[in-house]
C-alpha positions as CSV (number, residue, x, y, z in Angstrom):
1,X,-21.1,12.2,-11.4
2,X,-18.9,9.5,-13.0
3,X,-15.5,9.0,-11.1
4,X,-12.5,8.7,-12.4
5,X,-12.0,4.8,-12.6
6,X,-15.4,4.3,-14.3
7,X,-14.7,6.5,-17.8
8,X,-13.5,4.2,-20.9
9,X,-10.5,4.2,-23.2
10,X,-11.9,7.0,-26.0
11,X,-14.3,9.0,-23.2
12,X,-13.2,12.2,-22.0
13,X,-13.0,13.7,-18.4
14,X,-13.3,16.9,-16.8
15,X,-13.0,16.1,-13.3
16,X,-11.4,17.4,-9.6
17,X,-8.2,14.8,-8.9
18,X,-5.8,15.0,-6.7
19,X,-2.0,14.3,-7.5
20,X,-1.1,11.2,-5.6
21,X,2.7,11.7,-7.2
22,X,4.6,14.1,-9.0
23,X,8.3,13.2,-10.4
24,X,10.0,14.6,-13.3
25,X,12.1,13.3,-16.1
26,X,13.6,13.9,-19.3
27,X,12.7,12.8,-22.7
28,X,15.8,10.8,-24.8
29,X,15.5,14.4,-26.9
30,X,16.7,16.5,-23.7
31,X,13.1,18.1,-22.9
32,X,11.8,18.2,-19.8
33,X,8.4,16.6,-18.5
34,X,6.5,15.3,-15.6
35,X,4.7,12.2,-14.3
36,X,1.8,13.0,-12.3
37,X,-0.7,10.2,-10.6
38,X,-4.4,11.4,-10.2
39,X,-6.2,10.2,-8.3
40,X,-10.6,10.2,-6.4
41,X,-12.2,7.6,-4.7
42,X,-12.0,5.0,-7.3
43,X,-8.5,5.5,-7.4
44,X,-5.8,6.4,-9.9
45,X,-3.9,6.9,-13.7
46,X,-1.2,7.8,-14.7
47,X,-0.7,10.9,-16.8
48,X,2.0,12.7,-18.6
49,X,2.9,16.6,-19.0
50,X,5.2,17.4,-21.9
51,X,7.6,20.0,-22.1
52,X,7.1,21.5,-18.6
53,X,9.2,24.2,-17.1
54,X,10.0,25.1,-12.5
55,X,6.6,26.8,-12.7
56,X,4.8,23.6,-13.6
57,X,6.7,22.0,-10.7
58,X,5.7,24.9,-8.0
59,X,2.2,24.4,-9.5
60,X,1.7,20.6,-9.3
61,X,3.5,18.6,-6.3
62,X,2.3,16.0,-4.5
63,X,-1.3,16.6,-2.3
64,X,-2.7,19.1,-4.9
65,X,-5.9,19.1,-6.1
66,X,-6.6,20.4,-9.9
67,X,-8.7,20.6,-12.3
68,X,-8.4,18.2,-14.9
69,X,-9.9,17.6,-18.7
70,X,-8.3,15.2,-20.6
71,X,-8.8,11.9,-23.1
72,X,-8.9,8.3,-21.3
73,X,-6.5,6.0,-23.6
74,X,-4.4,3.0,-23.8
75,X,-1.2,2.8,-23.3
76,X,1.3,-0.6,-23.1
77,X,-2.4,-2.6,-21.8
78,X,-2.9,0.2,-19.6
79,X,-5.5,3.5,-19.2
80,X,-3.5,6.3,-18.9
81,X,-5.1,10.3,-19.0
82,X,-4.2,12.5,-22.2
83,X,-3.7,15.8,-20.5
84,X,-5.8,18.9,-22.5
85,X,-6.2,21.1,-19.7
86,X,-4.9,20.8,-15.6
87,X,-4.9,24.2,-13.3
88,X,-5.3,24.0,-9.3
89,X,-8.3,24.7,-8.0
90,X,-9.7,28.0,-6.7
91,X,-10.0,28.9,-3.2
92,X,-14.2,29.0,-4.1
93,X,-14.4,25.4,-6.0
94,X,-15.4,23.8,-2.4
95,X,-13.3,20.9,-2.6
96,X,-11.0,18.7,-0.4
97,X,-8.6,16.1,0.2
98,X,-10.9,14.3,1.6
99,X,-13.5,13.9,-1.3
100,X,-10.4,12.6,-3.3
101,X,-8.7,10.1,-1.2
102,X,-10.0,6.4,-1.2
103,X,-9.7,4.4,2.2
104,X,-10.6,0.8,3.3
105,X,-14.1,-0.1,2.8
106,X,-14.5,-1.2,6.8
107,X,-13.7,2.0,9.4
108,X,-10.1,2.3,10.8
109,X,-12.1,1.8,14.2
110,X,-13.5,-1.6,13.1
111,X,-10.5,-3.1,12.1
112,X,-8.5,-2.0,15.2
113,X,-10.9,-4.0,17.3
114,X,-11.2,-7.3,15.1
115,X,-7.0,-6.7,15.0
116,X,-7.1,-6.6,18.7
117,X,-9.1,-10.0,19.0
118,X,-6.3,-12.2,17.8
119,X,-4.2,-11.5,21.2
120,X,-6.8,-13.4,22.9
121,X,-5.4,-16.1,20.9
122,X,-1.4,-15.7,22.0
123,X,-0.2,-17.1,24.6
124,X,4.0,-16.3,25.1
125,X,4.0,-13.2,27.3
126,X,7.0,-12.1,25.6
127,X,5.5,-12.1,22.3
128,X,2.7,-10.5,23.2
129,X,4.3,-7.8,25.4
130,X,6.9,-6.9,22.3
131,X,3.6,-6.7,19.8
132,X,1.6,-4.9,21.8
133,X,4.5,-2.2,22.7
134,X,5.1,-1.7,19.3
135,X,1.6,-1.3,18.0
136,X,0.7,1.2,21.0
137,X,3.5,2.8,20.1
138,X,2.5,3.8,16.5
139,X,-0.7,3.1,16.6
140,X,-2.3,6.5,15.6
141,X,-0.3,6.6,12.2
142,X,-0.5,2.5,11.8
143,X,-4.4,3.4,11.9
144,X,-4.6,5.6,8.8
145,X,-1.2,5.1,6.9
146,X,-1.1,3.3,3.5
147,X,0.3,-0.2,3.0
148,X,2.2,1.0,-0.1
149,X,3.0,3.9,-2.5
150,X,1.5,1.9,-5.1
151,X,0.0,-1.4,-6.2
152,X,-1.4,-3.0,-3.2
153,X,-3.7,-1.7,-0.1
154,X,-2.3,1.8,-1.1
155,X,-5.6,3.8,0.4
156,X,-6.1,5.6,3.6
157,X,-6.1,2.7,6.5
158,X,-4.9,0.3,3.7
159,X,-1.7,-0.7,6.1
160,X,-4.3,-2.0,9.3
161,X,-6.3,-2.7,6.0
162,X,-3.7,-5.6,5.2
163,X,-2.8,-6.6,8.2
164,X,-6.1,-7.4,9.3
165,X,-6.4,-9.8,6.0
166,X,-3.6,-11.4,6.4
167,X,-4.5,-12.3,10.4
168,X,-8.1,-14.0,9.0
169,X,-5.7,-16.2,6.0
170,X,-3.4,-17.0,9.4
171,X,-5.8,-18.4,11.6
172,X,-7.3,-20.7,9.0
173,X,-4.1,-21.4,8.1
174,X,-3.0,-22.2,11.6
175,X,-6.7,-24.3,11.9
176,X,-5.5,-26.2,9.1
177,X,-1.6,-27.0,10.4
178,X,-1.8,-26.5,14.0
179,X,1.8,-27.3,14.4
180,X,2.3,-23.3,13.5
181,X,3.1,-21.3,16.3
182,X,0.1,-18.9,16.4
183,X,1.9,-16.4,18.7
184,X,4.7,-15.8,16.6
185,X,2.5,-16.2,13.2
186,X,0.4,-13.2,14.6
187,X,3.0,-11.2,16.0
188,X,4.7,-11.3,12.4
189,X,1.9,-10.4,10.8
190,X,0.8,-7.7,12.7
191,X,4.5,-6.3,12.9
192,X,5.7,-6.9,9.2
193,X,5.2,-3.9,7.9
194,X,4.6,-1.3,10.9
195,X,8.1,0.1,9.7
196,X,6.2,1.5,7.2
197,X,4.7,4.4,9.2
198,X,8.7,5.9,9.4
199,X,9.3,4.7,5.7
200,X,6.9,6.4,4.2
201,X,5.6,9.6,4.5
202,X,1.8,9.5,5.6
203,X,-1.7,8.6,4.1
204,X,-1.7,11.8,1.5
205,X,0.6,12.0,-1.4
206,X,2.6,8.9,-0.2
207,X,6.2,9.4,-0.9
208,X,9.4,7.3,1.3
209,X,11.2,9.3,4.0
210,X,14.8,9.9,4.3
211,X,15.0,6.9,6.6
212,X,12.3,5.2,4.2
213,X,15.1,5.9,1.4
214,X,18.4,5.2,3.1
215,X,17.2,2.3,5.6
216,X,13.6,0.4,4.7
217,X,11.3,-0.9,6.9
218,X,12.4,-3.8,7.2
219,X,15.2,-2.3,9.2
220,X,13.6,0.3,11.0
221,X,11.3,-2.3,12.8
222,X,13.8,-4.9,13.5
223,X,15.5,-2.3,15.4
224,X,12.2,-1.3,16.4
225,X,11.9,-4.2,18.2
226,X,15.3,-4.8,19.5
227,X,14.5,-1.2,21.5
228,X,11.2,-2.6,23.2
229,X,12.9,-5.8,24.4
230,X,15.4,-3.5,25.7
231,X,12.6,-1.2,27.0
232,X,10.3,-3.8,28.4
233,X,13.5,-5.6,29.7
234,X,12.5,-8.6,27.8
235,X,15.2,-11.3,26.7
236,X,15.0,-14.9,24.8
237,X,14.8,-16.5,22.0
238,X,11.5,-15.2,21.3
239,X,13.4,-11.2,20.3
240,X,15.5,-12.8,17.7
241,X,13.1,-14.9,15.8
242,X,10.4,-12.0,15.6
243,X,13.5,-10.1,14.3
244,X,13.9,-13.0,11.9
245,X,9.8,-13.1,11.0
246,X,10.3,-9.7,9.5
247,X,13.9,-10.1,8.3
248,X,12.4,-12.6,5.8
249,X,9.1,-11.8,5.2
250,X,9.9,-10.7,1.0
251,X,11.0,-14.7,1.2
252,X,13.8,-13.8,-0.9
253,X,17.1,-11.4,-1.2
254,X,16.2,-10.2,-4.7
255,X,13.3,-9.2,-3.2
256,X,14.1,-7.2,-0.4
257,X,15.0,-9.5,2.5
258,X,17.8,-9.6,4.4
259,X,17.5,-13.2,5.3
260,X,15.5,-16.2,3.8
261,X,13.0,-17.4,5.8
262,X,14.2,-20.3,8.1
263,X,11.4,-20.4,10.3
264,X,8.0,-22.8,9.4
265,X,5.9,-19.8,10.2
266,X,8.3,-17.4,8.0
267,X,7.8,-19.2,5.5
268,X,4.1,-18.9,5.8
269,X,4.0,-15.4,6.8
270,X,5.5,-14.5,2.8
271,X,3.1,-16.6,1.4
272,X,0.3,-14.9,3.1
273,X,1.7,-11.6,2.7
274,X,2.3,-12.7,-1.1
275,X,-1.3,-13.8,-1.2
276,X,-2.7,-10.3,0.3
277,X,-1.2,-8.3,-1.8
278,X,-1.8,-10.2,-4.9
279,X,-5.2,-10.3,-4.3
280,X,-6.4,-6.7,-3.6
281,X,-4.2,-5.8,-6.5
282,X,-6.5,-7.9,-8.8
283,X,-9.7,-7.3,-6.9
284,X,-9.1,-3.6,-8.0
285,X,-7.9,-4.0,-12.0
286,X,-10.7,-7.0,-12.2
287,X,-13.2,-4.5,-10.9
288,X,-13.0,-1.9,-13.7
289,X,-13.6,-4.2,-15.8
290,X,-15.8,-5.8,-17.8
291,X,-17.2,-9.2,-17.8
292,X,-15.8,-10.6,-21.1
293,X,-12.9,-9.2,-21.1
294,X,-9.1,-8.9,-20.3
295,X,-7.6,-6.3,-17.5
296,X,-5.4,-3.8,-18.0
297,X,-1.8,-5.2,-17.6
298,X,-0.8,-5.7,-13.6
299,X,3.0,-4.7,-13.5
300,X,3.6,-6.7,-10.5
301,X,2.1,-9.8,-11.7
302,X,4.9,-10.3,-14.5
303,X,2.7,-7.4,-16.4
304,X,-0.1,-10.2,-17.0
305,X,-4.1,-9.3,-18.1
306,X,-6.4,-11.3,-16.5
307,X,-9.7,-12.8,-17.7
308,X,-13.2,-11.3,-16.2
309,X,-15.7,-14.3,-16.9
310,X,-19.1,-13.7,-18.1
311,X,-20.6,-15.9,-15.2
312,X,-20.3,-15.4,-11.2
């Protein structure tokens, strides 16, 4: 059976999806609707429900599978699904989460292990005693959580998923200017973004926490880390510029950092992160489609289509 992603604009599905997201608005006319984000394994669309009433909310949160026909079409450079019919599946349609959910193409299990091989490569105890604390620490949610709501690496295990890519585009980085600091290029990568398992709310149906809301997780880990130098009883310089690696790893305030970065490998650690995330965002929209042709429109890339070409 065809999954979602691989239907066409004009086609019509009738398939088991699972909402990723449910919010609700109102139109500029005052009537109510709702934004829901199917998703299966190939991953997601947007769709809309007009005119919907509290039952349709009780019926379609977050982490609910439904039945679903509707019409694939184009809207602002993007596929979006036309809604004819949604319910929520019966207790005898034999489906679950886990048919529904995409995850990283290697095993949560594999990438722990080719993380774990770049602490062969530090060598500041300090460092390495504050990373490995932390990653201990939240390791069985940092194994399976997302790296993102939406956009980027936003797949069961996509988070380890990430970090993992970024650590193989840092060592060849560090191969190619050796004057980086490895141990606190690693540490920053592997840390980044671990405030993510409090800011958001697991790896189904991925919505921010309270604290994801009110503090980011940016905060959360540089506090994070100031409690595991307090814990470990570790002091130095070496506390305050990991605090500063993930201070200023969005590289700029208008994009979510506190702080700019003012350290050579800060610097690098946004590009790479930049990089990461770019990348798996157009791996996925140049993947559905077709050689020949444009993609749909990536929001986060200044809501640019990108060329497929005809050759490999």
């Amino acid at each position: 059976m065809k999954k979602l992603l691989e239907y066409k604009v004009g086609e019509t599905i009738d398939l088991y999806l699972l909402i990723k997201q449910s919010t609700k608005g109102v139109t500029t006319q005052g009537s109510p609707f709702m934004t829901l984000i199917l998703q299966d394994k190939s991953g997601d669309l947007e769709a809309k429900l007009w005119d919907t009433t509290d039952e349709h909310m009780k019926l379609y949160p977050a982490s609910t599978i439904v039945k679903v026909g509707a019409d694939i079409h184009e809207y602002r450079g993007k596929n979006q699904l036309r809604i004819k019919s949604i319910r929520p599946i019966k207790e005898s349609e034999n489906v679950t989460i886990s048919d529904l959910v995409p995850s990283a193409a290697k095993s949560k299990e594999v990438l722990y292990e080719e993380l774990m091989s770049f602490f062969f490569e530090m060598e500041n105890p300090q460092i390495q005693r504050i990373t490995r604390h932390l990653l201990k620490k939240h390791e069985a949610a940092f194994l399976t959580y997302p790296a993102a709501t939406r956009n980027h690496h936003d797949y069961v295990s996509g988070l380890i998923d990430h970090v993992v890519s970024m650590l193989k585009l840092g060592k060849s980085l560090a191969e190619l200017y050796p004057s980086l600091n490895k141990d606190l290029l690693y540490a920053g990568i592997i840390l980044h973004d671990i405030g993510k398992v409090i800011e958001l709310s697991g790896p189904i149906g991925t919505q921010y926490t309270l604290e994801g809301n009110l503090i980011g997780h940016i905060s959360i880990m540089v506090n994070e880390i100031s409690k595991a130098a307090d814990e470990l009883e570790v002091t130095g310089e070496e506390v305050m510029l990991l605090q500063h690696m993930v201070l200023s790893h969005h590289g700029k305030e208008e994009w979510g950092s506190p702080k700019r970065p003012m350290l050579k490998e800060a610097e690098i650690l946004h590009y790479i992160d930049n990089i990461d995330a770019k990348m798996n965002m157009l791996d996925r929209a140049l993947g559905k489609t077709k050689p020949g042709e444009f993609s749909e429109r990536i929001f986060p890339l200044d809501n640019r289509s990108f060329y497929k070409p005809t050759f490999e």
